[in-house]
Backbone and ligand atoms as CSV (ligand in chain L), in Angstrom:
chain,resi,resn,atom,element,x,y,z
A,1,UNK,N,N,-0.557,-2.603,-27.698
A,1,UNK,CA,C,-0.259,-1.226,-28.124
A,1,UNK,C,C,1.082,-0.796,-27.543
A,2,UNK,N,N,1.711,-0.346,-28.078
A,2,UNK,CA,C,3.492,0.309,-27.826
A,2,UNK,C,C,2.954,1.648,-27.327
A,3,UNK,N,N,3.749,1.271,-25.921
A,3,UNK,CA,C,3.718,2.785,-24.840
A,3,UNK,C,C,4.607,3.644,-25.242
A,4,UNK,N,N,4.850,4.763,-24.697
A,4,UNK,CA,C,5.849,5.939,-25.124
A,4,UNK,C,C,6.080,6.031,-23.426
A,5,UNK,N,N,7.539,6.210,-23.615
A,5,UNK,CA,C,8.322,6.765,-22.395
A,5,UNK,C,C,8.186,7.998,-22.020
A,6,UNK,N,N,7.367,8.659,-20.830
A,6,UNK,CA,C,6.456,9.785,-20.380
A,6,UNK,C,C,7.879,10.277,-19.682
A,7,UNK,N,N,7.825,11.641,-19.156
A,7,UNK,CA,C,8.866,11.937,-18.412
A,7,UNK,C,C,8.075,12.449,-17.161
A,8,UNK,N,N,8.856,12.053,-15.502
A,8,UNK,CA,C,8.338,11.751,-14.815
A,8,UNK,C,C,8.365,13.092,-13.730
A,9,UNK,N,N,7.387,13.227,-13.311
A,9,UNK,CA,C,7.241,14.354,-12.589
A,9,UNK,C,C,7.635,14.404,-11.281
A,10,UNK,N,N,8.511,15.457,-10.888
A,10,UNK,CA,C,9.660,15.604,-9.586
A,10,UNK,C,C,8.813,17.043,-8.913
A,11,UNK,N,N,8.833,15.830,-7.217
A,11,UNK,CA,C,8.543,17.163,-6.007
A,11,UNK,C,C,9.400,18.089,-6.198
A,12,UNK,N,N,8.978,19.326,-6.265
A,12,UNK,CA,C,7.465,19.689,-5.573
A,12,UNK,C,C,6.435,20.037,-6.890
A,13,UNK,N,N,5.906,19.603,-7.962
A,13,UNK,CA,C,5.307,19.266,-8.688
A,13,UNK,C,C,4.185,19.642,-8.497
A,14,UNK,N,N,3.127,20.543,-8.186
A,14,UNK,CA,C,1.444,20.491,-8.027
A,14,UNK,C,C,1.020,19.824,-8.324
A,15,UNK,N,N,0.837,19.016,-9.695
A,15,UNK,CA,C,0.036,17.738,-10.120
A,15,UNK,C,C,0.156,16.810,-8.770
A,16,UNK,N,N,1.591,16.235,-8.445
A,16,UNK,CA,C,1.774,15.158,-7.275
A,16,UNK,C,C,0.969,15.745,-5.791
A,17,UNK,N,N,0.235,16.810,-5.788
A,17,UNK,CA,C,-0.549,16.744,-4.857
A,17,UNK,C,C,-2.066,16.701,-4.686
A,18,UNK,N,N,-2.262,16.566,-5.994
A,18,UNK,CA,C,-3.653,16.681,-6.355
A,18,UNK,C,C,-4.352,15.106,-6.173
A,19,UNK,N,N,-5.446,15.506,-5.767
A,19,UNK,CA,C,-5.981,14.336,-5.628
A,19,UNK,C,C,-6.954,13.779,-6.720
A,20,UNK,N,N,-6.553,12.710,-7.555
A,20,UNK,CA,C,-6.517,11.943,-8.624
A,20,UNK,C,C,-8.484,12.308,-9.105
A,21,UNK,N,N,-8.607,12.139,-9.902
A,21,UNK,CA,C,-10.228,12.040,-10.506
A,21,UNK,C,C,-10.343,10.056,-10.764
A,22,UNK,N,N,-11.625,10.146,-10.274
A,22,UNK,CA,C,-11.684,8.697,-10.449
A,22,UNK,C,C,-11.729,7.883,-12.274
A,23,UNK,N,N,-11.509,7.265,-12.667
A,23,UNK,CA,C,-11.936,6.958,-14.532
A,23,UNK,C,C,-13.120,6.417,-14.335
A,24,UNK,N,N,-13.258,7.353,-15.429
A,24,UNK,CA,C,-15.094,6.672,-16.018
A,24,UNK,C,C,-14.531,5.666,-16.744
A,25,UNK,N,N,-15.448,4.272,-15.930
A,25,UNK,CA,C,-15.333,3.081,-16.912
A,25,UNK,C,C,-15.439,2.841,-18.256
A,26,UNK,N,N,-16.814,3.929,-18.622
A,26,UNK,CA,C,-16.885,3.997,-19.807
A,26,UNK,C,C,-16.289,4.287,-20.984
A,27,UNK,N,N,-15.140,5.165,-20.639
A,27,UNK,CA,C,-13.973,5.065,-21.577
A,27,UNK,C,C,-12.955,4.168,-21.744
A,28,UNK,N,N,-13.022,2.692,-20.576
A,28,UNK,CA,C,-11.432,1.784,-20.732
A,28,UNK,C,C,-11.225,1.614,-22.416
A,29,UNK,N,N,-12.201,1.429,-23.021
A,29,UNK,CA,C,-12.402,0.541,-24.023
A,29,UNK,C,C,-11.701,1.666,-25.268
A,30,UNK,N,N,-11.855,2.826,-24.953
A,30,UNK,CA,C,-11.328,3.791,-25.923
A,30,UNK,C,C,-9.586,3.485,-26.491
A,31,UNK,N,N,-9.317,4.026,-27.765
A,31,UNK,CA,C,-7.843,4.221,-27.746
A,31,UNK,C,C,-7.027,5.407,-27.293
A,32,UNK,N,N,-7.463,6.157,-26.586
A,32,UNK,CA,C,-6.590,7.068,-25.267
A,32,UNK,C,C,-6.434,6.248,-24.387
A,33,UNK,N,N,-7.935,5.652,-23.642
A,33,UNK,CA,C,-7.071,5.091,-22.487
A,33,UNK,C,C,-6.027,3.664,-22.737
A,34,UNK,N,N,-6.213,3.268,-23.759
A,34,UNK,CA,C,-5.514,2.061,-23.547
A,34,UNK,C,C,-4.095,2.377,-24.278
A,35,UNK,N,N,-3.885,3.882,-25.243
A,35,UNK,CA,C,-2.764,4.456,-25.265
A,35,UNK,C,C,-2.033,5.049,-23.820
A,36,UNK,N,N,-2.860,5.378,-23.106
A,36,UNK,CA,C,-2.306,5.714,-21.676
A,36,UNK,C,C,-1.649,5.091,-20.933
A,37,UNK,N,N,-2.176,3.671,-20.559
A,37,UNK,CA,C,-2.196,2.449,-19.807
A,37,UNK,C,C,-0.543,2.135,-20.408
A,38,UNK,N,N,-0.336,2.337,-21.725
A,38,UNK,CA,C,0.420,1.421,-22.265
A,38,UNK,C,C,1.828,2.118,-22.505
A,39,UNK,N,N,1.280,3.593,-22.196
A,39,UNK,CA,C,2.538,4.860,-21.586
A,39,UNK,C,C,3.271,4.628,-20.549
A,40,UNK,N,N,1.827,4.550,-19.739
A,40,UNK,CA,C,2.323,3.905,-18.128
A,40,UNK,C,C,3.165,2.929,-17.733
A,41,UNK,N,N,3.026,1.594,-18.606
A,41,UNK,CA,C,3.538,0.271,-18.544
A,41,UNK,C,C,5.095,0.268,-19.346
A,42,UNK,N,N,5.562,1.512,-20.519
A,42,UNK,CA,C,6.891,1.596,-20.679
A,42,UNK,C,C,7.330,2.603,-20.300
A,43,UNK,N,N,6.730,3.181,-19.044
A,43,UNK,CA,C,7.504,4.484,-18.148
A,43,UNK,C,C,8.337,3.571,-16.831
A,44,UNK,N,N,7.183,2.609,-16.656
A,44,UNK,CA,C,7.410,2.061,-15.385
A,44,UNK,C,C,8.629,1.089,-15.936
A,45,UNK,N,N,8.315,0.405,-17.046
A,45,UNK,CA,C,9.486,-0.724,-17.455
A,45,UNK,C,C,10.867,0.346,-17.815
A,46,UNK,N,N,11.379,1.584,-18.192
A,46,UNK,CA,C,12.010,2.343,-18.620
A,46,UNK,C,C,12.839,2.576,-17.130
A,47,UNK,N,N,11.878,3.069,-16.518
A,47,UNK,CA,C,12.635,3.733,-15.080
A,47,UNK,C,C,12.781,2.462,-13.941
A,48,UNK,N,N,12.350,1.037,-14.082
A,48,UNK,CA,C,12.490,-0.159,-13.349
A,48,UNK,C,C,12.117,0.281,-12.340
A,49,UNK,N,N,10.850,0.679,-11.897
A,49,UNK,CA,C,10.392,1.070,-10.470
A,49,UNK,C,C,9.803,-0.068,-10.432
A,50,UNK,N,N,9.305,0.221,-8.974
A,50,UNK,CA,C,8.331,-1.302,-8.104
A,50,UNK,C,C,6.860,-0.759,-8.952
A,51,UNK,N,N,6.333,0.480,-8.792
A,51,UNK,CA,C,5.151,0.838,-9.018
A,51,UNK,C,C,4.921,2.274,-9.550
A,52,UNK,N,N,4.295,2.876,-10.330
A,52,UNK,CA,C,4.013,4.368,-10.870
A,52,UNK,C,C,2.705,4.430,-10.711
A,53,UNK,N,N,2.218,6.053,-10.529
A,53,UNK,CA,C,1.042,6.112,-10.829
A,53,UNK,C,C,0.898,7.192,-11.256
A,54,UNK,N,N,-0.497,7.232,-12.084
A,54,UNK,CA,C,-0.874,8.032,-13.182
A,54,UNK,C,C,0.036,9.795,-12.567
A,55,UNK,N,N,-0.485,10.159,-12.058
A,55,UNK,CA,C,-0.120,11.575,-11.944
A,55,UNK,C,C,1.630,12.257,-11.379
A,56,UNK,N,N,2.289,10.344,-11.798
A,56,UNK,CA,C,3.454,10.966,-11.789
A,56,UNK,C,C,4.117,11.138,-13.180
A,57,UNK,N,N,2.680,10.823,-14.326
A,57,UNK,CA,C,3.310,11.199,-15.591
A,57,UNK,C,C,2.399,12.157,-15.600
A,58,UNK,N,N,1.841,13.137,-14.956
A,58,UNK,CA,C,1.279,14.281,-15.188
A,58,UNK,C,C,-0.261,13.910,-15.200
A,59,UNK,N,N,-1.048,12.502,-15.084
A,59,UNK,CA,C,-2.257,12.727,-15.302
A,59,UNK,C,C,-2.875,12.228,-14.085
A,60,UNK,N,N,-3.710,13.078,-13.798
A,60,UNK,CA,C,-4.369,13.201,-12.545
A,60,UNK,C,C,-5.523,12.414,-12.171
A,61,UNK,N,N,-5.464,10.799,-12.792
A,61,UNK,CA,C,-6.596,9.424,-12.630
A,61,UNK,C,C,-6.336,9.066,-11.665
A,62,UNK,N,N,-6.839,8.071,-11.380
A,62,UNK,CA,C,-7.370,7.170,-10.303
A,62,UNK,C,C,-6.491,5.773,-11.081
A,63,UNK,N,N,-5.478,5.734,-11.147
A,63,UNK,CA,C,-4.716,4.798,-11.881
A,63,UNK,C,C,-2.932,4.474,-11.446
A,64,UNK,N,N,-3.274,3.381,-11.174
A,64,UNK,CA,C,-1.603,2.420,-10.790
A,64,UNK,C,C,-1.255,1.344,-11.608
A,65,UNK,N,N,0.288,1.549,-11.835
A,65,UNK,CA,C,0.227,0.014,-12.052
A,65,UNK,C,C,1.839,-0.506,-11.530
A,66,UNK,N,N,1.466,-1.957,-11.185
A,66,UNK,CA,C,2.658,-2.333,-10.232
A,66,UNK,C,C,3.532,-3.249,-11.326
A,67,UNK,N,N,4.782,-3.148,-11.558
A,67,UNK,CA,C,5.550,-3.931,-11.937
A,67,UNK,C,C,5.937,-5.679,-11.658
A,68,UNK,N,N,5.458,-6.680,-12.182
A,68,UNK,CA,C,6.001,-8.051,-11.764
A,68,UNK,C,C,6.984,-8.669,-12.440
A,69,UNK,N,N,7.339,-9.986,-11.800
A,69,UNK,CA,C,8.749,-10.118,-12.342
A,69,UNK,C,C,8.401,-11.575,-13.574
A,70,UNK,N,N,7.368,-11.037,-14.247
A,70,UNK,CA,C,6.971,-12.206,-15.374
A,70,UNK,C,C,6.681,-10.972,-16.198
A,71,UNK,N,N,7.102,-9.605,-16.082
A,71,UNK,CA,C,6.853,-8.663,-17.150
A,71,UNK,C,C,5.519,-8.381,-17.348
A,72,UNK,N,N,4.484,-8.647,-17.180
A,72,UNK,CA,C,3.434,-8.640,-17.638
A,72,UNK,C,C,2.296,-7.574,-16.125
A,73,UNK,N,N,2.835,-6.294,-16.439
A,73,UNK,CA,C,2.851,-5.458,-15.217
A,73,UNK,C,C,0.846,-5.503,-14.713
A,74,UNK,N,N,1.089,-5.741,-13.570
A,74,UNK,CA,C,-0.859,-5.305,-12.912
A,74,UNK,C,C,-1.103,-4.023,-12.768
A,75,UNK,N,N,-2.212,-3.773,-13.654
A,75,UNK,CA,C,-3.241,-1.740,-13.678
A,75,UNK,C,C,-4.084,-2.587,-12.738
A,76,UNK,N,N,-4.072,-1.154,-11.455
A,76,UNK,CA,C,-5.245,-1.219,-10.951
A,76,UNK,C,C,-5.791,-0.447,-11.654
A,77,UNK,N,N,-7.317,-0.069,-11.841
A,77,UNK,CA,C,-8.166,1.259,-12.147
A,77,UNK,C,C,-8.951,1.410,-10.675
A,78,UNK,N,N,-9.361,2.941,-10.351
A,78,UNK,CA,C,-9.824,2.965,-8.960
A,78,UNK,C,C,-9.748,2.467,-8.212
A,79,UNK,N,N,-8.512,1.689,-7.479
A,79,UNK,CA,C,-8.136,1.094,-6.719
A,79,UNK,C,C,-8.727,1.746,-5.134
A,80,UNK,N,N,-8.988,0.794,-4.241
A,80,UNK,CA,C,-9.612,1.100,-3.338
A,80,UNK,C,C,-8.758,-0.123,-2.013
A,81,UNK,N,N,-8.308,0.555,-0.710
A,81,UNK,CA,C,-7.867,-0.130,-0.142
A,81,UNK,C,C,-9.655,-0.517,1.207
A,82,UNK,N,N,-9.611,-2.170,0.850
A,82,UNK,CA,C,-10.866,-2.260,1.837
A,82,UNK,C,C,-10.962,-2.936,2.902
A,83,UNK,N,N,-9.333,-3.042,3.368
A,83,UNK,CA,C,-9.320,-4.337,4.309
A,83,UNK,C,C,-7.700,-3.523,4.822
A,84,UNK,N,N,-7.173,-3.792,6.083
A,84,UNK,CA,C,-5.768,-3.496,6.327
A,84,UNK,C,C,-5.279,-3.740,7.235
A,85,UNK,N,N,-4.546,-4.393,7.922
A,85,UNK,CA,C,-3.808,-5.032,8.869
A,85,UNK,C,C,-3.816,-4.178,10.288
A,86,UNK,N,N,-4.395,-4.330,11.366
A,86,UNK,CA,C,-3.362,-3.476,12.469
A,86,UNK,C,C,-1.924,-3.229,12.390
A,87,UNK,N,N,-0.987,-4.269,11.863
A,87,UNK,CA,C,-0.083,-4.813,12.436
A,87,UNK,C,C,0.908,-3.727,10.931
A,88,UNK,N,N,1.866,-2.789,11.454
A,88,UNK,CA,C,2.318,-2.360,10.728
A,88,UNK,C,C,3.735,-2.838,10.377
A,89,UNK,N,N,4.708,-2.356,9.648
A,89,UNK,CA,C,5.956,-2.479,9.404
A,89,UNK,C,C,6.564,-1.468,8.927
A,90,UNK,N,N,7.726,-1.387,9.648
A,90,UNK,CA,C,9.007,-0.163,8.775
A,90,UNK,C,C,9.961,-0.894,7.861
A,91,UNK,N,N,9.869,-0.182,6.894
A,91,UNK,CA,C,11.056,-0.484,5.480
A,91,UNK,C,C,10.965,0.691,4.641
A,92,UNK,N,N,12.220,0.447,3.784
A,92,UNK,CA,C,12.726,1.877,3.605
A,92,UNK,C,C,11.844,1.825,1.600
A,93,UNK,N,N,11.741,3.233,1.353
A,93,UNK,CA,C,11.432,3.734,0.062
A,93,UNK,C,C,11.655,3.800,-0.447
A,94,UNK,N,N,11.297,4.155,-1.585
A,94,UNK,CA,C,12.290,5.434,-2.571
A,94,UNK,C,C,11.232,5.503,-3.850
A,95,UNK,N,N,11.081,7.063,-4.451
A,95,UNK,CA,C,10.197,7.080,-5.177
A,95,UNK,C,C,11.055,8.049,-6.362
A,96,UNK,N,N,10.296,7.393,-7.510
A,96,UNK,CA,C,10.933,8.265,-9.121
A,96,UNK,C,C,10.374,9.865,-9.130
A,97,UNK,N,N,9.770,10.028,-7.995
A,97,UNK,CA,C,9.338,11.435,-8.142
A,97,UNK,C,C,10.416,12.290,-7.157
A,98,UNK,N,N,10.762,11.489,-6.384
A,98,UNK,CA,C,11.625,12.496,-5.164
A,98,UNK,C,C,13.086,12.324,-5.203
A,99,UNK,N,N,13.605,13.210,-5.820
A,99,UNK,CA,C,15.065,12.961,-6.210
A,99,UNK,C,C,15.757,13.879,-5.187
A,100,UNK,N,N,17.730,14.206,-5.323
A,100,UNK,CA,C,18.242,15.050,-4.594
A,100,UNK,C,C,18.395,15.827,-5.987
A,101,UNK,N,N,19.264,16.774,-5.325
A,101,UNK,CA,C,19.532,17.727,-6.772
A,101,UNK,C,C,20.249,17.678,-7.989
A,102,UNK,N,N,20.432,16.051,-7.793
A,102,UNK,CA,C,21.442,15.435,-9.025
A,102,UNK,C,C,20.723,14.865,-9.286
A,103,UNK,N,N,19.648,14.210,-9.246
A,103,UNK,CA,C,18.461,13.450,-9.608
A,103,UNK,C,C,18.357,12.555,-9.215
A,104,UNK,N,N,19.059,12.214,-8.262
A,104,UNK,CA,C,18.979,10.816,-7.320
A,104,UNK,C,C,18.103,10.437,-6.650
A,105,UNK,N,N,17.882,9.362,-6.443
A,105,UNK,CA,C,16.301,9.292,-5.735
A,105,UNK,C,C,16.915,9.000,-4.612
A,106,UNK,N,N,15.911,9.904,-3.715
A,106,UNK,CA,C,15.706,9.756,-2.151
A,106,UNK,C,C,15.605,8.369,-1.155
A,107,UNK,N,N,15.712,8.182,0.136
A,107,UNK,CA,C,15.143,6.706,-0.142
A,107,UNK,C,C,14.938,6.982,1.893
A,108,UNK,N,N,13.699,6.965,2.308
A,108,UNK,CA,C,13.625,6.962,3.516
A,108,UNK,C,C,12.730,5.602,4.337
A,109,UNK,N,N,12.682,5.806,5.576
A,109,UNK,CA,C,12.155,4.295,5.922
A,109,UNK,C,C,10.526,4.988,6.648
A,110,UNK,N,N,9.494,4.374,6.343
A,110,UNK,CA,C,7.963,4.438,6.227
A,110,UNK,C,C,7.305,3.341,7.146
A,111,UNK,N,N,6.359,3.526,7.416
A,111,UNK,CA,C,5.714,2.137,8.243
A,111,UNK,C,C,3.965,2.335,7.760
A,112,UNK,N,N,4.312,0.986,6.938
A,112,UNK,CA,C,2.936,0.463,6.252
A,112,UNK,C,C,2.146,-0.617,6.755
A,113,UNK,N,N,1.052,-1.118,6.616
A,113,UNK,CA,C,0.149,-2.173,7.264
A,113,UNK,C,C,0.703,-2.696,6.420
A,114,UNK,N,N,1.294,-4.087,7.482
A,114,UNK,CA,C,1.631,-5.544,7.010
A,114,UNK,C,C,0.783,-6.111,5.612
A,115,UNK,N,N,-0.721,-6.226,6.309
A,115,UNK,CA,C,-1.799,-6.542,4.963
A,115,UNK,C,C,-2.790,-5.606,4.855
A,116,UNK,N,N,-2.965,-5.872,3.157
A,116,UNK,CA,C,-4.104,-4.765,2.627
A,116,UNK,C,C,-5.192,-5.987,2.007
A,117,UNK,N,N,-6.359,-5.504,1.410
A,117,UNK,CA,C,-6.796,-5.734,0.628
A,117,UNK,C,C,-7.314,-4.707,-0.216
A,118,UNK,N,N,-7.134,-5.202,-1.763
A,118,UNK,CA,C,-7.100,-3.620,-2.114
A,118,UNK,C,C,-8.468,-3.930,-3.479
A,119,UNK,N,N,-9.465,-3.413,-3.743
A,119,UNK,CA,C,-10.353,-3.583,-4.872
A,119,UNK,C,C,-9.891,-2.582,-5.832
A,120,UNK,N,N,-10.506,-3.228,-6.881
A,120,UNK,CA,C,-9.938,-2.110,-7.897
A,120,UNK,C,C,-10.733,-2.694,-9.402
A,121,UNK,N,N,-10.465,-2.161,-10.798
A,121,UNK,CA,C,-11.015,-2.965,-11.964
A,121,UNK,C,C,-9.765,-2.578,-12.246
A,122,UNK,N,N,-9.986,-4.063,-13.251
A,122,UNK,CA,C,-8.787,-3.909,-14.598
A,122,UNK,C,C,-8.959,-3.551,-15.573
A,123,UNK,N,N,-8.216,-3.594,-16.477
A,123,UNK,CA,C,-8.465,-2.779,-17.696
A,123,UNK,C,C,-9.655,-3.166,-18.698
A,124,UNK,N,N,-10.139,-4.397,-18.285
A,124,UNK,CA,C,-11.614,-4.863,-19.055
A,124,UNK,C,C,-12.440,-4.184,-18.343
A,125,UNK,N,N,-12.082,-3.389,-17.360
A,125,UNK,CA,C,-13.610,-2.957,-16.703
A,125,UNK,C,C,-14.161,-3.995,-15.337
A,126,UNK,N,N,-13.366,-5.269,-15.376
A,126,UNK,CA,C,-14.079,-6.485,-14.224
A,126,UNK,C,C,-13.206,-5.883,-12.819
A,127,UNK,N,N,-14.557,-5.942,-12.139
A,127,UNK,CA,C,-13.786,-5.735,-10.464
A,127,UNK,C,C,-13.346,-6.844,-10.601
A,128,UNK,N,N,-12.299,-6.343,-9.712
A,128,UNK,CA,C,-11.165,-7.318,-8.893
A,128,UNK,C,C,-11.082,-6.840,-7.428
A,129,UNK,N,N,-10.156,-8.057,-6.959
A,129,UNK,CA,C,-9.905,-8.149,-5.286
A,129,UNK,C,C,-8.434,-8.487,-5.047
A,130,UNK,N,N,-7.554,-7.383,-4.593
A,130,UNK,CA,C,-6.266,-8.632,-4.587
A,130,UNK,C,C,-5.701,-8.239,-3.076
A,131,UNK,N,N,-5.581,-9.456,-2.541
A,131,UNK,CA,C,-4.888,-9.564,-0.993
A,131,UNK,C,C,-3.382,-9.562,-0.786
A,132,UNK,N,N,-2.765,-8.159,-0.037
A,132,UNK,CA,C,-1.362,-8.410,-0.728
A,132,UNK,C,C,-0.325,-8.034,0.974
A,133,UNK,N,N,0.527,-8.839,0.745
A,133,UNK,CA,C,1.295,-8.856,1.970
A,133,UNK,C,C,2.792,-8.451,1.937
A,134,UNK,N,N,3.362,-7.707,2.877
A,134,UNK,CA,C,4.786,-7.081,2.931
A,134,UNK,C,C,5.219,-6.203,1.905
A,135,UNK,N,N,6.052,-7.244,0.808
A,135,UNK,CA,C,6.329,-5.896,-0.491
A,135,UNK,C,C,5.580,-5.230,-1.434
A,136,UNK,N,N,4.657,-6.236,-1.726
A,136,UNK,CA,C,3.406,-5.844,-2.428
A,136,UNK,C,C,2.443,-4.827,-1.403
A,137,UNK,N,N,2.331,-4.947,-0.570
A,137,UNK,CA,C,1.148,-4.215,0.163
A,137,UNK,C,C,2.261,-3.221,0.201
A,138,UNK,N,N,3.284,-2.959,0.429
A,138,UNK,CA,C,3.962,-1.329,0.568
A,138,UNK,C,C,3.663,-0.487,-0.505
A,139,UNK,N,N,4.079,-1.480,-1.542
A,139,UNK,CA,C,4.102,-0.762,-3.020
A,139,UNK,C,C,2.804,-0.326,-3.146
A,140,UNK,N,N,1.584,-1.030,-2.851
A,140,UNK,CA,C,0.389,-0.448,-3.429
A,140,UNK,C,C,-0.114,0.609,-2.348
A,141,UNK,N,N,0.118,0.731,-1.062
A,141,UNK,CA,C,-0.176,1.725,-0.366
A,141,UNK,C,C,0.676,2.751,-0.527
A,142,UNK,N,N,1.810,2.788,-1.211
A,142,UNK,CA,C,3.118,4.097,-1.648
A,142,UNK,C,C,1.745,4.510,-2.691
A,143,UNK,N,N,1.460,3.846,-3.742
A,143,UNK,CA,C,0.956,3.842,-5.175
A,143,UNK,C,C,-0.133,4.830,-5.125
A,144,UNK,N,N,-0.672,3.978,-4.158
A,144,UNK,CA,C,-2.216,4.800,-3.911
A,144,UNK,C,C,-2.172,6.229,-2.884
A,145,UNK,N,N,-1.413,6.217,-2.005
A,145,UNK,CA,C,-0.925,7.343,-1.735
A,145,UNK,C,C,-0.739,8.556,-2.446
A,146,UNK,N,N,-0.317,8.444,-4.369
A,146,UNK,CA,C,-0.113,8.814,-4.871
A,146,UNK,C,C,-1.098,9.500,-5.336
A,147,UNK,N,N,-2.276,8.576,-5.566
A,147,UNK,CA,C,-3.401,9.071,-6.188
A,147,UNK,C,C,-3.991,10.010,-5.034
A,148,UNK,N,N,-3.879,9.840,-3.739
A,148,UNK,CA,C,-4.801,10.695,-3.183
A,148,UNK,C,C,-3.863,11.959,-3.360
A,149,UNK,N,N,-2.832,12.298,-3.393
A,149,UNK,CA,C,-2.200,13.259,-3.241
A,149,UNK,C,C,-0.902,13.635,-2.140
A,150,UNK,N,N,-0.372,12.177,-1.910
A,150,UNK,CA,C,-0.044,12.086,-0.861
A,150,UNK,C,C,1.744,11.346,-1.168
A,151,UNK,N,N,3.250,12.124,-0.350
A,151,UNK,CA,C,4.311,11.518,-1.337
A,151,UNK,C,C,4.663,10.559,0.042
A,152,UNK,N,N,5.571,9.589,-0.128
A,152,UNK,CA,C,6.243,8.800,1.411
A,152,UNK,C,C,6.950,9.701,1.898
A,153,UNK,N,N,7.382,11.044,1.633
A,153,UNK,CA,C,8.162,12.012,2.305
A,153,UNK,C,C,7.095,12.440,3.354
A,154,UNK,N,N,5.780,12.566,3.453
A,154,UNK,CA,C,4.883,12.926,4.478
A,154,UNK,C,C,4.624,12.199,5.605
A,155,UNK,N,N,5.405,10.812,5.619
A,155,UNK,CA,C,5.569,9.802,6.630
A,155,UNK,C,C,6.714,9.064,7.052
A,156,UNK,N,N,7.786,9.811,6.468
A,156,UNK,CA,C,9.103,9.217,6.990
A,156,UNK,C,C,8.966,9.277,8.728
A,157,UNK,N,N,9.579,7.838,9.010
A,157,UNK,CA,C,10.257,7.882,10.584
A,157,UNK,C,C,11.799,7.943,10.681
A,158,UNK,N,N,12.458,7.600,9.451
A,158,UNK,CA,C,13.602,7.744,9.763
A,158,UNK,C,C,14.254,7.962,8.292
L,1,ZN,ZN,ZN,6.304,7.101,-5.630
């Protein structure tokens, strides 16, 4: 299905603080959600981010999806972090929601757990499990951050 390029919602935004509603499984199978999904997937390919999530195109799910470099981008649905490293790391950000006043995106340095494990379903509805380390585990803890209501501007160290 051909996504439509969503326009992306900039702090201080109310939606970006709301904390996401989980998806009823029972709708993946519908043509909204998989018109949604497929919004998502040419917002994210449009604006070349690492990762978007739902409620930075205005909708307030329980929904991410991370960009890879075989094109073929990963939706979490209800993503759930269930596992996470002591061992943290600082590296720097930058998110399509937090611009300066020219629209530039921001870009500050954060400290995320080294490793996650994160559950979640895909778009068939099948749980999944994916174990993710350094750039991947930033991106999906920025991501999911998102969904709870939460921007990397609330944890800058530097
Ligand atoms: Zn972001």
């Amino acid at each position: 299905m051909k996504g439509e390029i969503k326009p992306i919602l900039i702090h201080p935004n109310p939606i970006l603080r709301q904390v996401s509603e989980p998806v009823d499984l029972a709708l993946l199978n519908t043509p909204e959600f998989k018109k949604f999904l497929a919004d998502m997937d040419a917002t994210l390919k449009e604006k070349d981010g690492a990762g978007l999530a739902a409620p930075q195109i205005g909708v307030s799910q329980r929904v991410i999806v991370i960009g890879k470099r075989d094109n073929k981008s990963l939706f979490l649905i209800n993503p759930q972090i269930t596992r996470k490293s002591w061992g943290k790391i600082a590296g720097e950000e930058g998110c399509l929601s937090v611009v300066d006043s020219r629209g530039k995106i921001i870009y500050g340095v954060v400290e995320r757990h080294k490793n996650i494990t994160c559950q979640y379903y895909d778009p068939q509805g099948k749980k999944k499990k994916i174990q993710a380390d350094d750039h991947l585990a930033r991106v999906l803890q920025h991501e999911i951050d998102h969904i709870n209501g939460i921007l990397f501007i609330d944890h800058l160290i530097a």
